[in-house]
Backbone as ProteinMPNN parsed JSONL, in Angstrom:
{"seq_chain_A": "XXXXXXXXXXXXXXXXXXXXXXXXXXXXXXXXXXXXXXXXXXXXXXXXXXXXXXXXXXXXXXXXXXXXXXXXXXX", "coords_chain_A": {"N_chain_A": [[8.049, 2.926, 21.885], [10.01, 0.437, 20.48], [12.327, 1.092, 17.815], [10.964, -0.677, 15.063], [9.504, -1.969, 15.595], [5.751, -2.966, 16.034], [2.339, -2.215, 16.485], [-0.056, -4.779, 16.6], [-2.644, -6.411, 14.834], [-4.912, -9.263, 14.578], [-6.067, -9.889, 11.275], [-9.234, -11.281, 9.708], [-9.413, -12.576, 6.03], [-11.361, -13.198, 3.159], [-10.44, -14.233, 0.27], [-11.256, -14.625, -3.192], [-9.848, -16.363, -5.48], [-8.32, -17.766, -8.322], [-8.297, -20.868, -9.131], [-5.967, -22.632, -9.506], [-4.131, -20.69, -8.155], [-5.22, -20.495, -6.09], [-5.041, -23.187, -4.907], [-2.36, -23.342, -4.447], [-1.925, -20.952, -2.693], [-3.025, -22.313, -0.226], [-1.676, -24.516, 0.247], [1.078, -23.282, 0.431], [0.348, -21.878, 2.953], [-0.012, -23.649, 4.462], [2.759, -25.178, 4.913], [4.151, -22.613, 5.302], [2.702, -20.398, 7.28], [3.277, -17.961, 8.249], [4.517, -16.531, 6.051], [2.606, -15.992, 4.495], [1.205, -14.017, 5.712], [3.905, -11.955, 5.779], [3.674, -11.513, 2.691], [1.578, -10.329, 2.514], [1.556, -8.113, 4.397], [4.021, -6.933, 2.961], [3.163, -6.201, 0.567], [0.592, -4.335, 0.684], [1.925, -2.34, 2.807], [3.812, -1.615, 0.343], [1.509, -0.858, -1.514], [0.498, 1.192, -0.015], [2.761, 3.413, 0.146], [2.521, 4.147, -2.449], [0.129, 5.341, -2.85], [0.748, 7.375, -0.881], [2.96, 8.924, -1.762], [1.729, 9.288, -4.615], [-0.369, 11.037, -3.86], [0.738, 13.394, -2.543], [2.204, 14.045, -4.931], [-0.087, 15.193, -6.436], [-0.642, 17.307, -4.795], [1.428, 19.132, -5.028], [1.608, 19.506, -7.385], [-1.143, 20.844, -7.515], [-0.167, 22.984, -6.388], [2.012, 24.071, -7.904], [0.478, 24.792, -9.669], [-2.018, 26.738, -8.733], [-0.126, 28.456, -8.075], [1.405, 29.484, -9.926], [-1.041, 30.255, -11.441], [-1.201, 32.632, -9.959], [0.657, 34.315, -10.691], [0.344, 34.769, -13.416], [-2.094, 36.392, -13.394], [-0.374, 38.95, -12.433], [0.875, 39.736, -14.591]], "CA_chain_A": [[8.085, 1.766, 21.025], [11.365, 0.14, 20.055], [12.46, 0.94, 16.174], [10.925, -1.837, 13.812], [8.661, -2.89, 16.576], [4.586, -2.242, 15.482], [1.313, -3.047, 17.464], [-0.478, -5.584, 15.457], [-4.047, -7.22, 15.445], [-5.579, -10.061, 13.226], [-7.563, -9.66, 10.21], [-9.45, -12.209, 8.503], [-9.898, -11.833, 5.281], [-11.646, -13.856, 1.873], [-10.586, -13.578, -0.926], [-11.709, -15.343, -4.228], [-8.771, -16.993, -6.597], [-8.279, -18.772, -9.452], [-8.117, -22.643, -8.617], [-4.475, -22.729, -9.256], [-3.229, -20.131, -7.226], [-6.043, -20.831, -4.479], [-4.631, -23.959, -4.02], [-0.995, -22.765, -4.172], [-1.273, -20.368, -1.469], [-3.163, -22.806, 1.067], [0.115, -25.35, 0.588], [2.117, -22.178, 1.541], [-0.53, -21.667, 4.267], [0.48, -25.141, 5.627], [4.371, -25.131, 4.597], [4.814, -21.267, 5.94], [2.053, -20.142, 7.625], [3.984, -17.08, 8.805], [4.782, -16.426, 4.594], [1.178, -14.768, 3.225], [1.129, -12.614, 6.152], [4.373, -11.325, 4.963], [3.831, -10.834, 1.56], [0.368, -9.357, 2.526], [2.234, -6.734, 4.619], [5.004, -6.463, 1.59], [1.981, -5.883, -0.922], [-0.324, -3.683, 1.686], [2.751, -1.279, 2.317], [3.624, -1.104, -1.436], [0.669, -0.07, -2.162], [0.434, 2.686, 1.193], [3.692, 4.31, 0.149], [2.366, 4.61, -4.066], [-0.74, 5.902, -2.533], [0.902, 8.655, 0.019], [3.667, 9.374, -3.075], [0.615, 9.811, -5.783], [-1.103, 12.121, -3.241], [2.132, 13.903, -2.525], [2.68, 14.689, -6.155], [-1.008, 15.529, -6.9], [-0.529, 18.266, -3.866], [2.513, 20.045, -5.046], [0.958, 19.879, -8.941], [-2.21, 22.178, -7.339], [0.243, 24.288, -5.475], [2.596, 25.06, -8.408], [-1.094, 24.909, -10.79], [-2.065, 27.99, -8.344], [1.151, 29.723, -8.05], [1.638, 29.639, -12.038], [-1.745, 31.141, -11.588], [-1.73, 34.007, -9.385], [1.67, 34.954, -11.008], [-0.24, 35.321, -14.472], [-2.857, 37.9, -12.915], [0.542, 40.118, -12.418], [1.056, 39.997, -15.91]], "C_chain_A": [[9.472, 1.669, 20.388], [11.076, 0.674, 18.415], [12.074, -0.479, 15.978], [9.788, -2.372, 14.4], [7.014, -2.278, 16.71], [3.681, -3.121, 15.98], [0.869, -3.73, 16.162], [-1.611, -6.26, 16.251], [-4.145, -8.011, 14.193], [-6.354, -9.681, 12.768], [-7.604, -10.821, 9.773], [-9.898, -11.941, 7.698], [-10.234, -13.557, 4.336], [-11.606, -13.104, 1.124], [-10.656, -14.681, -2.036], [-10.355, -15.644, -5.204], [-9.368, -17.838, -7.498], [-7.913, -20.007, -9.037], [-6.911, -22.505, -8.208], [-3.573, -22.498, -7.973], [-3.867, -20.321, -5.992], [-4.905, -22.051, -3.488], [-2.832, -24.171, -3.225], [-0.926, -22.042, -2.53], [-2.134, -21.843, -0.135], [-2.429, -24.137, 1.201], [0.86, -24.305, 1.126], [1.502, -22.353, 2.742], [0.036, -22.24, 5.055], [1.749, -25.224, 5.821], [4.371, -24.54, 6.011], [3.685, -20.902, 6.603], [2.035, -18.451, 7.734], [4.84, -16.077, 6.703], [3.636, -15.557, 3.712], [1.061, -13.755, 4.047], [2.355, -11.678, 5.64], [4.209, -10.856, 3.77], [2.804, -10.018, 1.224], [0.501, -8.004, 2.834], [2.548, -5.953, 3.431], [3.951, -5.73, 0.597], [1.231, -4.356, 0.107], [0.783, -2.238, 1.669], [2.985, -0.379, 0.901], [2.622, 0.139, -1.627], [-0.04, 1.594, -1.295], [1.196, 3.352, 0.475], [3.367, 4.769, -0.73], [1.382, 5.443, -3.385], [-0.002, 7.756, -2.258], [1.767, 9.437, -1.408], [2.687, 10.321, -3.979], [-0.429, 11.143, -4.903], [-0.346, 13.433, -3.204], [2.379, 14.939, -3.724], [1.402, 15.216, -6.514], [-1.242, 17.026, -5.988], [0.344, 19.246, -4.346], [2.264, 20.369, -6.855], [0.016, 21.191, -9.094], [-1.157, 23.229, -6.756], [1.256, 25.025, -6.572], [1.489, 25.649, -9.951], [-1.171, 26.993, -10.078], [-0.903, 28.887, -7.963], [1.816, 30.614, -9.781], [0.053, 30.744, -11.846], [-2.091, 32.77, -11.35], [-0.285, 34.918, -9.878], [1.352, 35.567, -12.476], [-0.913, 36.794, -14.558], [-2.02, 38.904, -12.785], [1.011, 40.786, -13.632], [0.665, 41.241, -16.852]], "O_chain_A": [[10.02, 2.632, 19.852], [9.97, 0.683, 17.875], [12.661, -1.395, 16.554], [9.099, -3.191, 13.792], [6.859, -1.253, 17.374], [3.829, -4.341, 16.044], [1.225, -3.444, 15.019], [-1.729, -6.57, 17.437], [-3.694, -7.699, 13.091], [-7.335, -9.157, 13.295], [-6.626, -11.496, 9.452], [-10.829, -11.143, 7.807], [-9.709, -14.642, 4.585], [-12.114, -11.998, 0.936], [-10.062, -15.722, -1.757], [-9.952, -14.576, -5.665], [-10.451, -18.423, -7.519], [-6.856, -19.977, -8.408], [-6.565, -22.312, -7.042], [-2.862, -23.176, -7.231], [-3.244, -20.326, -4.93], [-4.348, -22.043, -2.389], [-2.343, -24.709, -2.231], [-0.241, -22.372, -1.562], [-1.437, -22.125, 0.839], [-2.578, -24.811, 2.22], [1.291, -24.406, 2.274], [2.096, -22.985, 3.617], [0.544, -21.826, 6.097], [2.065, -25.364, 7.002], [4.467, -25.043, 7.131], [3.255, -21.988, 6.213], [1.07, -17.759, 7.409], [5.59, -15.103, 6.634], [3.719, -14.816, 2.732], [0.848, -12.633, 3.587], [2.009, -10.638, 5.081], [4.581, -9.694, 3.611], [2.743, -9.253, 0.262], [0.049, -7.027, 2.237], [1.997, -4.973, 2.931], [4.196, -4.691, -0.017], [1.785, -3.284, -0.136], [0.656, -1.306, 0.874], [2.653, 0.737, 0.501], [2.738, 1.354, -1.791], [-0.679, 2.562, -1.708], [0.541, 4.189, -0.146], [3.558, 5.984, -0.677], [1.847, 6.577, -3.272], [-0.099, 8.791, -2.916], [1.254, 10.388, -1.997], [2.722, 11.545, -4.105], [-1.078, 12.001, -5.5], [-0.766, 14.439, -3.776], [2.641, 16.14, -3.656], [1.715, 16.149, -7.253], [-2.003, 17.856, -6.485], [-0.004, 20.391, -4.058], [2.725, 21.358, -7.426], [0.031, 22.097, -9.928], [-1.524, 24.404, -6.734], [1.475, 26.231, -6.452], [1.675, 26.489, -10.832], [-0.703, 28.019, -10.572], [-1.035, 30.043, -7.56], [2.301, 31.619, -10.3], [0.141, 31.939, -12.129], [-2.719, 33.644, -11.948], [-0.147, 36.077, -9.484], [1.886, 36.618, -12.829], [-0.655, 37.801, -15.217], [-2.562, 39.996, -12.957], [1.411, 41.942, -13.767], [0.954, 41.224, -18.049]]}, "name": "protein", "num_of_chains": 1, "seq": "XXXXXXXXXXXXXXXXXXXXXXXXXXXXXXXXXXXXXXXXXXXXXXXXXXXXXXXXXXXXXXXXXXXXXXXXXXX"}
């Protein structure tokens, strides 16, 4: 697979808005079409990378949690 270049399938999705912005994005819809899937990605990522990050740091918290620990017992 080339760099940048990622298999891809459709999702459909509903989701419930506030009037406003409902009707906001389905003028984008029509404008850009090619515009909510981006910022769905943009958002979707985001929130992958905080995820893997917050896991990340919750991993290396238990590992210096139990290393602080078993260094006490030497005490």
């Amino acid at each position: 697979m080339k760099p940048g270049m990622w298999n891809t399938r459709s999702v459909q999705l509903n989701v419930r808005l506030p009037n406003d912005i409902a009707a906001e994005a389905e003028e984008v819809q029509r404008s850009d079409p090619d515009f909510l899937g981006r910022v769905i990605q943009y958002g979707l990522t985001r929130r992958t990378i905080y995820r893997r990050l917050r896991e990340a740091e919750a991993r290396e918290r238990r590992a210096m949690d139990t290393s602080g620990d078993s260094a006490s017992t030497f005490a």
